[in-house]
C-alpha positions as CSV (number, residue, x, y, z in Angstrom):
1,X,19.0,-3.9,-1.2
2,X,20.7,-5.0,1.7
3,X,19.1,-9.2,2.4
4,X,18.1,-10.2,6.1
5,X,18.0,-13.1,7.3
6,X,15.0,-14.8,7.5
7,X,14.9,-15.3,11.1
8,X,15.7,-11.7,11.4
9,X,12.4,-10.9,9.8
10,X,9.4,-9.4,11.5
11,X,5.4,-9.8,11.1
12,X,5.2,-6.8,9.8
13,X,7.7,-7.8,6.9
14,X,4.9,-9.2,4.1
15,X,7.0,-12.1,3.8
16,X,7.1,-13.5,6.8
17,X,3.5,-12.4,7.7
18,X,2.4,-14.3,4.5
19,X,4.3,-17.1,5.3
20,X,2.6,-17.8,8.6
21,X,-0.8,-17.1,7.1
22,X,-0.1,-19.7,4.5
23,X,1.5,-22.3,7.0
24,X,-1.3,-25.5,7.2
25,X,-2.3,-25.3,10.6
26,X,-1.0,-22.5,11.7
27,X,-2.5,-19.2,9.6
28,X,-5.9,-19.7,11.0
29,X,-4.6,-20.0,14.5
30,X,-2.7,-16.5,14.0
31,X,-5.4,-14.5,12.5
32,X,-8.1,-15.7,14.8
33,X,-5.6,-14.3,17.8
34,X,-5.2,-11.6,15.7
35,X,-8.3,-10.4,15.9
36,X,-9.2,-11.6,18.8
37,X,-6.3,-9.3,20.1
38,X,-7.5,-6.2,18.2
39,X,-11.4,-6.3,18.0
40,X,-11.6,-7.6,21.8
41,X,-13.8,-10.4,21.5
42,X,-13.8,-14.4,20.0
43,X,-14.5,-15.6,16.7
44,X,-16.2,-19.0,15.7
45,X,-16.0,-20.1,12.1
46,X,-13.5,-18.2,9.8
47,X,-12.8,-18.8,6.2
48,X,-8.8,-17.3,5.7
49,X,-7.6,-16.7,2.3
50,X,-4.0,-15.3,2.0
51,X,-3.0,-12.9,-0.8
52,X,-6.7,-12.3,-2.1
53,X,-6.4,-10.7,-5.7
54,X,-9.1,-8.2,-6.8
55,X,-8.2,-8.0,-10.9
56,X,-9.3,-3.9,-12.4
57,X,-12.5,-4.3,-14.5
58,X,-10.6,-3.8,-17.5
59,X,-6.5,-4.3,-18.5
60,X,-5.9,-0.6,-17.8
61,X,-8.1,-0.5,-14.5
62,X,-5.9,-1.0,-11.2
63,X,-6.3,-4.2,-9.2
64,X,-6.3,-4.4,-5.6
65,X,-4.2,-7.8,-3.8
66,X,-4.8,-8.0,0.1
67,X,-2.6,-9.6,2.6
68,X,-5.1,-12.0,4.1
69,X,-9.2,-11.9,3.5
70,X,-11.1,-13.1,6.6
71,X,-14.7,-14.3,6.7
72,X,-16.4,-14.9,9.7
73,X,-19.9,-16.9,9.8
74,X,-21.9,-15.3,12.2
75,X,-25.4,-16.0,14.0
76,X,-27.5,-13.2,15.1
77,X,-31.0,-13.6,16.0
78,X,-31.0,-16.6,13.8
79,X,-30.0,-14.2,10.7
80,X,-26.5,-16.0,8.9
81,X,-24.5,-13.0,8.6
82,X,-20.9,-13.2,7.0
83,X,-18.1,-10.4,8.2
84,X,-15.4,-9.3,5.9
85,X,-12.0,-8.4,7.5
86,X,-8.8,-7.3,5.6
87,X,-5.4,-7.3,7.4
88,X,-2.6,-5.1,6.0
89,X,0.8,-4.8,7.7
90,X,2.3,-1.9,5.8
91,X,6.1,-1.0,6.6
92,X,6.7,1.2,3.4
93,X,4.1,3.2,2.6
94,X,6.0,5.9,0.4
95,X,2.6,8.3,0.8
96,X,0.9,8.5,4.2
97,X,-1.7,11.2,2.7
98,X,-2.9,8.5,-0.2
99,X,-3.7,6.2,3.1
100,X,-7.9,6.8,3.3
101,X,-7.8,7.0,-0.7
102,X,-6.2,3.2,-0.7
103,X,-8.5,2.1,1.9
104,X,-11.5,3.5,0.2
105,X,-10.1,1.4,-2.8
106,X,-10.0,-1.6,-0.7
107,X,-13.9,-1.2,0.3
108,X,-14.8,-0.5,-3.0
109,X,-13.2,-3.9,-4.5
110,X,-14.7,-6.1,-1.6
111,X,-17.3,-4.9,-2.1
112,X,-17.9,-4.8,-5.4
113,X,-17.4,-8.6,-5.1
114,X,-19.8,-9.7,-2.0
115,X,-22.9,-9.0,-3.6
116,X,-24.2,-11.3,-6.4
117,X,-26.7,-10.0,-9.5
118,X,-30.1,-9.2,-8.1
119,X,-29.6,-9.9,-5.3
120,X,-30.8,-7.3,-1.8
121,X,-28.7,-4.8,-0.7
122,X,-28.9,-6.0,2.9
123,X,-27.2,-8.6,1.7
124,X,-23.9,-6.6,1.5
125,X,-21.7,-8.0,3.9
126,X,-20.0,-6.0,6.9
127,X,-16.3,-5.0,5.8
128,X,-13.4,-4.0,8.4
129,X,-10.1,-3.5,6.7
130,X,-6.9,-3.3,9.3
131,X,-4.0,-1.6,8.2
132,X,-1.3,-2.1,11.2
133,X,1.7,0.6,10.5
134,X,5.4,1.0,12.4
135,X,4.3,4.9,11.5
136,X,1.7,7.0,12.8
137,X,-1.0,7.6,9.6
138,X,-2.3,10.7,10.9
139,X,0.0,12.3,13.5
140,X,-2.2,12.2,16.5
141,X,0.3,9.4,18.5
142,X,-2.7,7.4,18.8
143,X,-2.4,3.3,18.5
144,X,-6.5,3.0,17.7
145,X,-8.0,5.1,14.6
146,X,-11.3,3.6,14.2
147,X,-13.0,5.2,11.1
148,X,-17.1,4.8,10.0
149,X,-19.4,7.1,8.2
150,X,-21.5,8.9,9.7
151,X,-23.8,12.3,9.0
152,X,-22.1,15.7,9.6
153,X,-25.0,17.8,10.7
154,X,-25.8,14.9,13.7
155,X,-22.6,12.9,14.5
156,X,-24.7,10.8,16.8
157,X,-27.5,9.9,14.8
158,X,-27.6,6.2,13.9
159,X,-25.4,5.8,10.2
160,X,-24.0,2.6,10.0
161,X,-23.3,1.2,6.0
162,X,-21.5,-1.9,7.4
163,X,-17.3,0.1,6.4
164,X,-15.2,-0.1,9.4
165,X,-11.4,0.8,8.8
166,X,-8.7,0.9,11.7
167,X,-5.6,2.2,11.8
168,X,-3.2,0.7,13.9
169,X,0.3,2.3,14.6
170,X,2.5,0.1,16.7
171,X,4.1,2.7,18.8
172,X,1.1,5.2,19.5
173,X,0.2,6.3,23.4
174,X,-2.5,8.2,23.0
175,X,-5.8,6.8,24.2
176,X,-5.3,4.8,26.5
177,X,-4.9,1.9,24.4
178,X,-5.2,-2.1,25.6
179,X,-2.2,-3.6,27.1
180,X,-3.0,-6.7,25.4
181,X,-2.8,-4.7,22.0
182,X,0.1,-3.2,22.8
183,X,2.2,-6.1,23.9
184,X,1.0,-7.4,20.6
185,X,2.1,-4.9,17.9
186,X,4.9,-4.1,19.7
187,X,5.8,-7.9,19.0
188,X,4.7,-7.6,15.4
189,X,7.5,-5.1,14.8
190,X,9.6,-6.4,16.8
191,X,9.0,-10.3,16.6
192,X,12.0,-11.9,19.0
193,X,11.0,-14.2,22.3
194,X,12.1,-11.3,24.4
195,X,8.8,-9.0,23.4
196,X,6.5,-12.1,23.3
197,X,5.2,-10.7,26.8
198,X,2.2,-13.0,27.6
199,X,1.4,-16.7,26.8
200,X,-1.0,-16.2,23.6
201,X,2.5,-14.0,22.5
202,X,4.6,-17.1,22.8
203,X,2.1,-19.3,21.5
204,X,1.8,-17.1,18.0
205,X,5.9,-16.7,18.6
206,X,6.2,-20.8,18.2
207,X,4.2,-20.7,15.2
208,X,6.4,-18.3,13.8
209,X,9.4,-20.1,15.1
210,X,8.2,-23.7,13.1
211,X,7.5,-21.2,9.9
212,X,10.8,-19.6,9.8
213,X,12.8,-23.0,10.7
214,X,10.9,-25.2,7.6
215,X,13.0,-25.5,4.2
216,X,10.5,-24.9,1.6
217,X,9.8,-21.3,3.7
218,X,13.8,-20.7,3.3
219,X,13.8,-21.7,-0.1
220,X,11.0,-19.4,-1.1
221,X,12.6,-16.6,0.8
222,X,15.8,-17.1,-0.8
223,X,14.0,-16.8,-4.1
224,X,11.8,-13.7,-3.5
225,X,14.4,-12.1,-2.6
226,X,15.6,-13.1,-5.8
227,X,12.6,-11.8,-7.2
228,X,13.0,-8.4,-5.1
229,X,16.7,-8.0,-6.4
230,X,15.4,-8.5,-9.9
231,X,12.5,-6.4,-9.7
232,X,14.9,-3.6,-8.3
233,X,17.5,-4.1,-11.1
234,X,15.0,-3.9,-13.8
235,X,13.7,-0.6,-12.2
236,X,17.2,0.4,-11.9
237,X,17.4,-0.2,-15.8
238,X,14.8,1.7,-16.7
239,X,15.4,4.9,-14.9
240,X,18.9,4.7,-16.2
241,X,16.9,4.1,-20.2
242,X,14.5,7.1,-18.9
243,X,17.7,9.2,-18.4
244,X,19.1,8.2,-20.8
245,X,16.1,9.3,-23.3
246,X,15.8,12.2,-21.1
247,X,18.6,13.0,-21.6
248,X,18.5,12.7,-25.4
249,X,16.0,14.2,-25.7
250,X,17.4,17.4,-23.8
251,X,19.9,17.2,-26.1
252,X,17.7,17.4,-29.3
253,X,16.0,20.2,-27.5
254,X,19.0,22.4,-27.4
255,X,20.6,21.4,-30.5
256,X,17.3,22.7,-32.1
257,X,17.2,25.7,-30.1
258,X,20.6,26.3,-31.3
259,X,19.4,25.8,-34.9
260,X,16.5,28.0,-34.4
261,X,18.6,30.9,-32.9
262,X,21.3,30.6,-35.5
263,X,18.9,31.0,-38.0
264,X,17.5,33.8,-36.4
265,X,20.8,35.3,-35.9
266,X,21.3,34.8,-40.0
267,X,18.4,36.4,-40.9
268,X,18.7,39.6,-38.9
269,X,22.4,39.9,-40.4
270,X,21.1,38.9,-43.5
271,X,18.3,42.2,-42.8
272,X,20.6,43.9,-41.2
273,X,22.8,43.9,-44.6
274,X,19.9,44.7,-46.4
275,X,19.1,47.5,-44.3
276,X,22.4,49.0,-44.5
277,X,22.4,48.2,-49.0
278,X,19.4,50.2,-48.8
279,X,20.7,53.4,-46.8
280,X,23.6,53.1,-49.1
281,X,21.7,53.4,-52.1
282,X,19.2,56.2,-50.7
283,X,22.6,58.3,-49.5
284,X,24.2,57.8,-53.4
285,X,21.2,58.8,-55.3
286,X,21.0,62.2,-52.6
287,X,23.8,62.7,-54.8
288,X,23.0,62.2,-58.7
């Protein structure tokens, strides 16, 4: 694993873009711009919780840990409604097919957690997640993929179950997409001054300027990293143990077979001998 430095980092690295949703003062700032940016409009009071964790029901059900968890209080028509929103840059994904599947996952653990024991299912609180990718998920060059239910038979009848999820891939054309939004994840991948094009871009760029110049966010760095090494070494290990027993085992397997075929190979001797003690016999007694 080859280390960058930390200025070198992007917003689409999970470190840096954690470190900046974390950084007092400045991770609301970002994600309200964020959003702002991407869904087109402003937002009033928002609730930002980095690194949300989502635990499995049991010890051998999986978890689910989000990059940042967003809620927005809203009034409408005098009715408090609260607005979920999950932000996920995503650089590695080893699997774009498993993409819906992992999104679906992320509903379903929000979910599971916004509505309290008895309690009206109206109460269930509108859910965006936002996965932002330096790859396109589905092929199409498009920057935007907004998904929602809806009913096959009558695509414009009226479905909506409060699940938003869009896809947005940094380098996509198709569509016609906003320039604002472009200047933006183009930034995200590429976060130097040169591609922070407008002044909201430079404003989000100073912010990440005062994050990446603090101590305690070099020092962390310097120790996930760390972390990352470790983690890699260990994984290292154990494919080299897996091998390793692999390979054993391989071993066992054809020392066995071997067994197995030279004790077949005695016993048809051994009945081949036998075979030939009894012709011998029958031809000798031809001849009493």
């Amino acid at each position: 694993m080859t280390k960058r430095k930390l200025e070198d980092l992007n917003l689409l690295d999970d470190f840096l873009f954690s470190s900046v949703v974390n950084y007092p003062g400045i991770g609301e700032k970002f994600i309200r711009e964020l959003l702002r940016v991407i869904l087109g409009r402003n937002f009033g009071k928002l609730t930002v919780i980095p690194q949300k964790f989502y635990p499995g029901s049991d010890t051998d059900k999986h978890g689910a840990r989000l990059d940042v968890y967003i809620e927005e209080d809203c009034i409408d028509n005098s009715e408090h409604d609260i607005r979920v929103y999950d932000i996920e840059p995503d650089k590695n994904i080893k699997d774009v097919t498993v993409l819906p599947q992992r999104v679906r996952f992320y509903h379903a653990k929000i979910d599971a957690h916004c509505l309290k024991s008895g309690e009206n299912y109206q109460m269930l609180k509108k859910v965006m997640v936002i996965l932002i990718t330096p790859y396109d998920p589905f092929g199409l060059n498009r920057m935007i993929y907004t998904i929602r239910n809806k009913c096959e038979e009558v695509p414009s009848m009226p479905y909506d179950d409060g699940a938003h999820t869009i896809f947005l891939y940094t380098k996509g054309t198709e569509g016609n997409p906003p320039e604002e939004l472009k200047q933006l994840l183009c930034y995200m991948e590429h976060t130097t001054e040169g591609n922070a094009q407008n002044d909201n871009l430079r404003n989000i760029q100073q912010m990440v300027n005062i994050v990446k110049q603090d101590k305690e966010v070099s020092l962390e760095y310097m120790k996930f990293f760390e972390r990352e090494e470790m983690l890699i070494q260990q994984g290292r290990q154990e494919e080299q143990v897996n091998t390793e027993r692999e390979r054993q085992r391989a071993e066992k397997e054809k020392n066995r077979a071997e067994k197995e075929k030279n004790r077949a190979d005695q016993e048809k001797e051994r009945a081949d001998r036998l075979e030939e003690e009894l012709r011998c016999l029958k031809e000798s007694l031809k001849h009493v």
